[in-house]
GUKE-69201 format. One record per atom (N, C-alpha, C, O, CB): residue number from 1; x, y, z. Coordinates in pm, 1 decimal, decimal comma. Atoms other than C-alpha are relative to their C-alpha. Glycine has a CB too. Layout:
// residues N
NUM/X/Y/Z
...
// end
This chain:
// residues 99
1/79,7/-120,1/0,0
1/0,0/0,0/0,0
1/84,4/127,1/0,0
1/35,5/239,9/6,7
1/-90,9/-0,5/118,1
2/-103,5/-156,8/-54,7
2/302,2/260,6/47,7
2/6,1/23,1/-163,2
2/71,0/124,6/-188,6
2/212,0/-23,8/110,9
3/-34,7/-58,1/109,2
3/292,4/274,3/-343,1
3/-114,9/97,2/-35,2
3/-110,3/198,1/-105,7
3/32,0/-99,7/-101,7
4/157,1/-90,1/43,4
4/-87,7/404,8/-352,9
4/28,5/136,4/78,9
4/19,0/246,8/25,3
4/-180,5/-87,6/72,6
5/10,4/-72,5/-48,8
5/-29,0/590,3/-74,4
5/106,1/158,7/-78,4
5/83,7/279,0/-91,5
5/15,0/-70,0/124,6
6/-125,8/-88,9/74,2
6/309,8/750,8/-258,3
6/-60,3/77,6/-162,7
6/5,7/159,9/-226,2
6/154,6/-136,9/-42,3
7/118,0/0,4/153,6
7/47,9/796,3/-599,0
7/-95,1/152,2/35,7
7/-122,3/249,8/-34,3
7/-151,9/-192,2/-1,7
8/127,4/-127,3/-21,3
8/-205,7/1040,3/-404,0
8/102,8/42,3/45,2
8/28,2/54,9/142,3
8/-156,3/3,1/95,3
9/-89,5/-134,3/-66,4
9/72,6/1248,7/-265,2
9/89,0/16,9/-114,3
9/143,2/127,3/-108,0
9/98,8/-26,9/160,4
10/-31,4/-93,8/98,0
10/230,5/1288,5/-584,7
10/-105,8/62,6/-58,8
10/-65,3/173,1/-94,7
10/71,3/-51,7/-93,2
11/140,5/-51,7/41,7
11/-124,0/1389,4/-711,7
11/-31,3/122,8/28,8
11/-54,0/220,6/-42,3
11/-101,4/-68,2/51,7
12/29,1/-133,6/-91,5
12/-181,9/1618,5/-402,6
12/90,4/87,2/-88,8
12/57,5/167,3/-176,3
12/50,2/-4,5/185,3
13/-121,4/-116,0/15,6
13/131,1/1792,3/-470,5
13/12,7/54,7/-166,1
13/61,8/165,5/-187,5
13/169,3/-80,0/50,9
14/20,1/-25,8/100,5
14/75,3/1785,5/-851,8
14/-86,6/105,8/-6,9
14/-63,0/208,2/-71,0
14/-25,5/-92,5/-53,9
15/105,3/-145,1/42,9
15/-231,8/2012,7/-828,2
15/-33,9/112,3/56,8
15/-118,2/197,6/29,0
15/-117,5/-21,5/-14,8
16/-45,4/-127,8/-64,2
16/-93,5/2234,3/-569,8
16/50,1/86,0/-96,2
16/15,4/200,8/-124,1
16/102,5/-18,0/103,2
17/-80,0/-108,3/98,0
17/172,8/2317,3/-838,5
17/-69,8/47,6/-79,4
17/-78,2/170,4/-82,0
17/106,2/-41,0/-79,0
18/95,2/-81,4/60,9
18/-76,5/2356,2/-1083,7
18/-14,9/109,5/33,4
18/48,2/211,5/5,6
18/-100,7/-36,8/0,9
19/31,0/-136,4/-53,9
19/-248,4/2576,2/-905,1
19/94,3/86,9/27,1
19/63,1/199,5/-11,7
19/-62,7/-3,9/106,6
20/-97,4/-98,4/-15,8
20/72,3/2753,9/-798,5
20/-20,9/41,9/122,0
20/-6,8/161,5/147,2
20/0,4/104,4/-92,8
21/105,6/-32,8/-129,6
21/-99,9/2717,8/-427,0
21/118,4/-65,9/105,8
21/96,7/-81,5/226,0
21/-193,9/-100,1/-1,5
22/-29,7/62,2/-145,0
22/194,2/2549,4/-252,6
22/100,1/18,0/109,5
22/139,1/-76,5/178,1
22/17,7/-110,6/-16,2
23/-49,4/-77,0/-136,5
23/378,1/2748,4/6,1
23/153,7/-79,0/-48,2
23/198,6/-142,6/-143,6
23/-96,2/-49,6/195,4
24/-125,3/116,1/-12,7
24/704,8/2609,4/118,0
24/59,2/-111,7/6,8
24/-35,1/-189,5/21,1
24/35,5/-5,0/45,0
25/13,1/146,7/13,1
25/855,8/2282,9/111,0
25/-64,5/-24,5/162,9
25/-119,9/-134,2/170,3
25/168,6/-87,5/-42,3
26/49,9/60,5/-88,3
26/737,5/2281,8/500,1
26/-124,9/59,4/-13,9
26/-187,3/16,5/83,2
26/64,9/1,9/119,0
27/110,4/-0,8/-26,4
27/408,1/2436,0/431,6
27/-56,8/-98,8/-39,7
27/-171,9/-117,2/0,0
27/-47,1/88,1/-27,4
28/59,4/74,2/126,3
28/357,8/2160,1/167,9
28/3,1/-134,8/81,6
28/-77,0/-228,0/73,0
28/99,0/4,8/-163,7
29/8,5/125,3/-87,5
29/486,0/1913,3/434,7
29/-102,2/-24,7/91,0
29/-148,8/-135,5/117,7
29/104,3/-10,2/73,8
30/135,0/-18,9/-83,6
30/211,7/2027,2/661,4
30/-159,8/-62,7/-103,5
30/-250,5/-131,8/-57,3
30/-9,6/203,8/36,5
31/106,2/4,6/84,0
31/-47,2/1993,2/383,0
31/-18,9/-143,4/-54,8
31/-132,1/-190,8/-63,5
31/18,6/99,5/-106,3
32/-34,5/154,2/36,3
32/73,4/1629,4/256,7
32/27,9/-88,6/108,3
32/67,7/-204,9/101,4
32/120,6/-12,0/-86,3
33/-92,5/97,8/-161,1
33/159,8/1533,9/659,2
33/89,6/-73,7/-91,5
33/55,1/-155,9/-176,5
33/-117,3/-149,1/129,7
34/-122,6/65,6/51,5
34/478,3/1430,1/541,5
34/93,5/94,2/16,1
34/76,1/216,0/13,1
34/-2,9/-48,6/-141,0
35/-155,5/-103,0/-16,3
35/859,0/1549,4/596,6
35/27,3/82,6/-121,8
35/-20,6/74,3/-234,9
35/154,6/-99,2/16,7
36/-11,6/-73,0/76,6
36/991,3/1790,9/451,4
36/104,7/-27,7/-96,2
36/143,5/44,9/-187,8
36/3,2/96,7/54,9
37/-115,0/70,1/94,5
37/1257,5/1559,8/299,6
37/-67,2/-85,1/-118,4
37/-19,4/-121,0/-226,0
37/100,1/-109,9/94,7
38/13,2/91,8/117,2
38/971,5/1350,2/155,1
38/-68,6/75,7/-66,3
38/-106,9/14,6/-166,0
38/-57,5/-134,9/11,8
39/-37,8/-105,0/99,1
39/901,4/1639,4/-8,7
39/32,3/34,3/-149,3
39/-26,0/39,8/-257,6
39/75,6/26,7/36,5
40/-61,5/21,0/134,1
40/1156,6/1678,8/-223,4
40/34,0/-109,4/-54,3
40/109,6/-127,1/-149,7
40/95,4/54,2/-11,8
41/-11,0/202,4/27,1
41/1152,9/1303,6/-251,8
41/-116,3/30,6/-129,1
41/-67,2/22,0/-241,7
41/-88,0/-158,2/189,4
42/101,7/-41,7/71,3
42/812,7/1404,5/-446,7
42/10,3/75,9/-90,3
42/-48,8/60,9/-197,2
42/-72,9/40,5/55,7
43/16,6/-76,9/129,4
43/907,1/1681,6/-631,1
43/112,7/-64,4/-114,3
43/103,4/-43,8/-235,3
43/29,4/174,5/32,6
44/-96,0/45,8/95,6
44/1235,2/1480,7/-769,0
44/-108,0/-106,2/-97,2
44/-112,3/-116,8/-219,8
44/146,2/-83,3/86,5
45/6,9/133,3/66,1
45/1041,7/1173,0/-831,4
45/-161,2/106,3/-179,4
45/-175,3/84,0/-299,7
45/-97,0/-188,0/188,9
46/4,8/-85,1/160,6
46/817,7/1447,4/-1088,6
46/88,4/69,6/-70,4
46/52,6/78,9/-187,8
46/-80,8/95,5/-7,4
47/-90,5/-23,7/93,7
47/1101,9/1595,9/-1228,6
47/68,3/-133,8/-77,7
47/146,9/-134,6/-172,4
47/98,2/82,1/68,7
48/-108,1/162,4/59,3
48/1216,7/1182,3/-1287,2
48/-155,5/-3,3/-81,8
48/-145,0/-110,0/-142,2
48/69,1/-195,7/159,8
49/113,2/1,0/99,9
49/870,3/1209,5/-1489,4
49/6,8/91,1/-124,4
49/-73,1/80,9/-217,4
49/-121,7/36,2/70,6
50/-4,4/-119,6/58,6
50/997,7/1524,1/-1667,5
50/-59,3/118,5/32,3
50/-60,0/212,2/-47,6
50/-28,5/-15,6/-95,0
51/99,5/-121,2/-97,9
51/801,1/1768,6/-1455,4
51/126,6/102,7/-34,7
51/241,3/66,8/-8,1
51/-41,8/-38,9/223,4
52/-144,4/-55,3/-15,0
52/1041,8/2074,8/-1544,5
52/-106,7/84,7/109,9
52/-220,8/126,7/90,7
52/111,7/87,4/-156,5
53/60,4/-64,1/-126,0
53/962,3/2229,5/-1186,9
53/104,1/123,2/60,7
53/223,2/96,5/77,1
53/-22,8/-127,9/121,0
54/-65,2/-25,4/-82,0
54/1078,3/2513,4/-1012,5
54/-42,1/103,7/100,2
54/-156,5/143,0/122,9
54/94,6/16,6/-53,3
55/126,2/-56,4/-158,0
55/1035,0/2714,6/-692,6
55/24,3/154,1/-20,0
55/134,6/202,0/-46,5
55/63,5/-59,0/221,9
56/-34,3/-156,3/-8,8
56/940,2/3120,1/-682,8
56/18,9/49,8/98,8
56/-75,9/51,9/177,3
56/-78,1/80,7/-41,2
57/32,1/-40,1/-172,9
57/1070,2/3279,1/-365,2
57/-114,4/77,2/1,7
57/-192,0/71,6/97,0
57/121,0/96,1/85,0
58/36,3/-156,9/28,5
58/894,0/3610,7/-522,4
58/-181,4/-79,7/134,8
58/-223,3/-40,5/243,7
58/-32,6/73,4/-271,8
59/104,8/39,3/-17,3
59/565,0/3384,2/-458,5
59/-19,6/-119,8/104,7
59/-133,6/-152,2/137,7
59/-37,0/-19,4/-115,5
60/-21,1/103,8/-76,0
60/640,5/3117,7/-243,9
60/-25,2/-106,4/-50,3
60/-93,8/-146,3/43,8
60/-52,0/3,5/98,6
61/64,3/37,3/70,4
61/547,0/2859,2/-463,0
61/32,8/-91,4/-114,8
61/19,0/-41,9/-226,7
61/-41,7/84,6/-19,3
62/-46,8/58,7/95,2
62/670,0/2576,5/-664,6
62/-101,5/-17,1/-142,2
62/-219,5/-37,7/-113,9
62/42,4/-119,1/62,2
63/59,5/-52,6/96,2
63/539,8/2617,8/-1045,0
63/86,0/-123,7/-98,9
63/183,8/-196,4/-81,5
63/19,5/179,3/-17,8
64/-52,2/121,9/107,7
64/567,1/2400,1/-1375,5
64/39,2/97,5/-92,4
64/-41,5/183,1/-128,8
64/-118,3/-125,4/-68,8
65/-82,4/-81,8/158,2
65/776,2/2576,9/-1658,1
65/-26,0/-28,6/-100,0
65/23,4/21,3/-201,1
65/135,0/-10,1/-34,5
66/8,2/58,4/128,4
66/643,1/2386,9/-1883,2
66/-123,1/-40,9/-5,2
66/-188,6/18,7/80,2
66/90,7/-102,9/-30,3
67/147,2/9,9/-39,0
67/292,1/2241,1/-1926,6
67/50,6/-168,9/44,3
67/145,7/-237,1/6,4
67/-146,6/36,2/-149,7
68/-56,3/124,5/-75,1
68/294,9/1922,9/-1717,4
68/-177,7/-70,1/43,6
68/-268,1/-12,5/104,1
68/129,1/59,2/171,0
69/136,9/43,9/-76,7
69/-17,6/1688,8/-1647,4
69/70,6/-156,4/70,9
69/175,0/-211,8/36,4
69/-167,8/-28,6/-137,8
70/-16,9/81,0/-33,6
70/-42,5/1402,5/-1419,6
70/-134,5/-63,8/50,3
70/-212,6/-16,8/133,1
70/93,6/19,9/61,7
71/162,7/86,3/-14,6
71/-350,9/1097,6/-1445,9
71/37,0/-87,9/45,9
71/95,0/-171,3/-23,7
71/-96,9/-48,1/-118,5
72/9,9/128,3/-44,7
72/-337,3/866,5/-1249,9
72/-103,9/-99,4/7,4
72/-184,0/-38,1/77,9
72/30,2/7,4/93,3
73/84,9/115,0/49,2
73/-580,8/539,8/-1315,9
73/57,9/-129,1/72,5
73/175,1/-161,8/53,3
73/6,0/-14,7/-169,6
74/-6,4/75,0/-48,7
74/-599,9/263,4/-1111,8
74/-122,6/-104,5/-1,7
74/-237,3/-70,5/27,3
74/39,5/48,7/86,1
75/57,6/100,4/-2,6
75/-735,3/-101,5/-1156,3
75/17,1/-85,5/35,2
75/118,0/-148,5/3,7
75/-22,7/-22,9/-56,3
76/-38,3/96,1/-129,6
76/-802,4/-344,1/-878,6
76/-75,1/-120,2/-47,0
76/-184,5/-94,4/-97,1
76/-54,8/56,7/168,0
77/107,7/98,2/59,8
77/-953,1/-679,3/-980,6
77/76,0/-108,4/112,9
77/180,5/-95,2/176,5
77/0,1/-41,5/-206,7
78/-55,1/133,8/-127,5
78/-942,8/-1057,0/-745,9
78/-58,4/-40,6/-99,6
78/-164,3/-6,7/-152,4
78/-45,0/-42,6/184,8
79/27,9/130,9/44,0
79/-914,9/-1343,7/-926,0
79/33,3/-114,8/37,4
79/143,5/-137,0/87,6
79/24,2/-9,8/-89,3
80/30,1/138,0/-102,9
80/-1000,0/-1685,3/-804,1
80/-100,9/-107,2/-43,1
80/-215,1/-82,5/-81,8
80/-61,4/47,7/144,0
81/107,7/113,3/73,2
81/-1170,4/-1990,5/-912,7
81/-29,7/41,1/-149,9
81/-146,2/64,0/-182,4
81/-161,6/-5,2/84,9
82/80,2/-59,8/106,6
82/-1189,3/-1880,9/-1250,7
82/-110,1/140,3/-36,0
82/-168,8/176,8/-137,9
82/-60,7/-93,4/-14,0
83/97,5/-125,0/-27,7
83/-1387,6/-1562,8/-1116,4
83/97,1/86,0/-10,3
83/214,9/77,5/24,5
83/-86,4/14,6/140,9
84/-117,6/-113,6/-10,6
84/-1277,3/-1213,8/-1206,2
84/-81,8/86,8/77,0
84/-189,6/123,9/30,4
84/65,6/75,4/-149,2
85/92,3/-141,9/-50,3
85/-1409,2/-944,2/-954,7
85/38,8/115,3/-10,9
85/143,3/122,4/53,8
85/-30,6/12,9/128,7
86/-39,0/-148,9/27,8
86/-1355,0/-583,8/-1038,6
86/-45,5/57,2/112,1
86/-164,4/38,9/138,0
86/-59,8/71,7/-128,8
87/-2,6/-83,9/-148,8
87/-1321,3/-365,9/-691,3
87/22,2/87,5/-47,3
87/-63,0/169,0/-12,0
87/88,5/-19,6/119,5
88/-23,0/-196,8/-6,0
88/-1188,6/-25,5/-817,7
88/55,1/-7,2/-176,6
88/125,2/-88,9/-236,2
88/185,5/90,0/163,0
89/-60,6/-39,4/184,3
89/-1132,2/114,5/-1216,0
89/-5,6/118,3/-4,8
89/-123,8/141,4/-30,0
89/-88,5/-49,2/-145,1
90/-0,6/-135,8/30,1
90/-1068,7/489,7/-1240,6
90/83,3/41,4/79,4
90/155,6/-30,6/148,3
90/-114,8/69,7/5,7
91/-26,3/-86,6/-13,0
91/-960,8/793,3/-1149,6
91/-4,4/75,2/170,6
91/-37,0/187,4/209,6
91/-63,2/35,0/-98,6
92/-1,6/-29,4/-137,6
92/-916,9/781,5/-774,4
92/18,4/103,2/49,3
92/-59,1/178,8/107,8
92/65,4/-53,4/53,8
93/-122,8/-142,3/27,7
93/-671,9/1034,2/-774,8
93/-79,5/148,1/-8,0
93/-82,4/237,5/76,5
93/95,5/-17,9/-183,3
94/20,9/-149,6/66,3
94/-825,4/1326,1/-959,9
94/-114,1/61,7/92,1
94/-232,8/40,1/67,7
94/-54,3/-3,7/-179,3
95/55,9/-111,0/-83,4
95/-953,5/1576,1/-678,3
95/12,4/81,6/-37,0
95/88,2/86,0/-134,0
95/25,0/25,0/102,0
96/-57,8/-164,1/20,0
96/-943,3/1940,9/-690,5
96/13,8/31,9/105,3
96/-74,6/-6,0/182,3
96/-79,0/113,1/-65,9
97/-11,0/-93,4/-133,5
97/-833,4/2129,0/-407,7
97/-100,1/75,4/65,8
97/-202,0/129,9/23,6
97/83,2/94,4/-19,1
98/146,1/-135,2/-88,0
98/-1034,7/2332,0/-154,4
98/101,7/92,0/26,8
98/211,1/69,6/78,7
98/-112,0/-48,0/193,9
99/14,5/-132,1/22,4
99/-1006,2/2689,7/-200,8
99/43,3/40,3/197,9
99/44,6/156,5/238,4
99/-189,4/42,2/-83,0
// end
């Protein structure tokens, strides 16, 4: 589960930047409960996606330089006896922020 969990917190933090809404790396740690090391653990592992990212002091505010999307899609199925059960297919992920 630490990979799902690692999935919605690149997500979160994806549509902070979007928005251009996300403070410092410790406000962002506050906002993701998470260190402020895993953090930049997060913002590397989108720049290892090509995310070209970087931070404005002017604004406080890490920002995409480039246009950058991120979908995440997830499909959970149990199979057993020849049975396939489908538990989860979509777009878990895709929240919008509160204002």
């Amino acid at each position: 589960m630490k990979t799902i969990k690692n999935l919605e917190r690149l997500q979160r933090l994806h549509l902070l930047i979007k928005a251009e809404r996300t403070g410092s790396p410790r406000d962002i740690s506050k906002k993701l409960s998470v260190s402020e090391r895993m953090v930049y653990t997060l913002v590397d592992q989108l720049k290892s996606l090509d995310a070209v990212i970087c931070y404005k002091r002017s604004s406080r505010t890490y920002v995409y330089r480039e246009p950058f999307q991120l979908h995440i899609n997830i499909s959970v199925f149990v199979i057993n006896k020849n049975c396939v059960t489908k538990l989860y297919e979509g777009s878990y992920f895709e929240k919008t922020l509160k204002k």
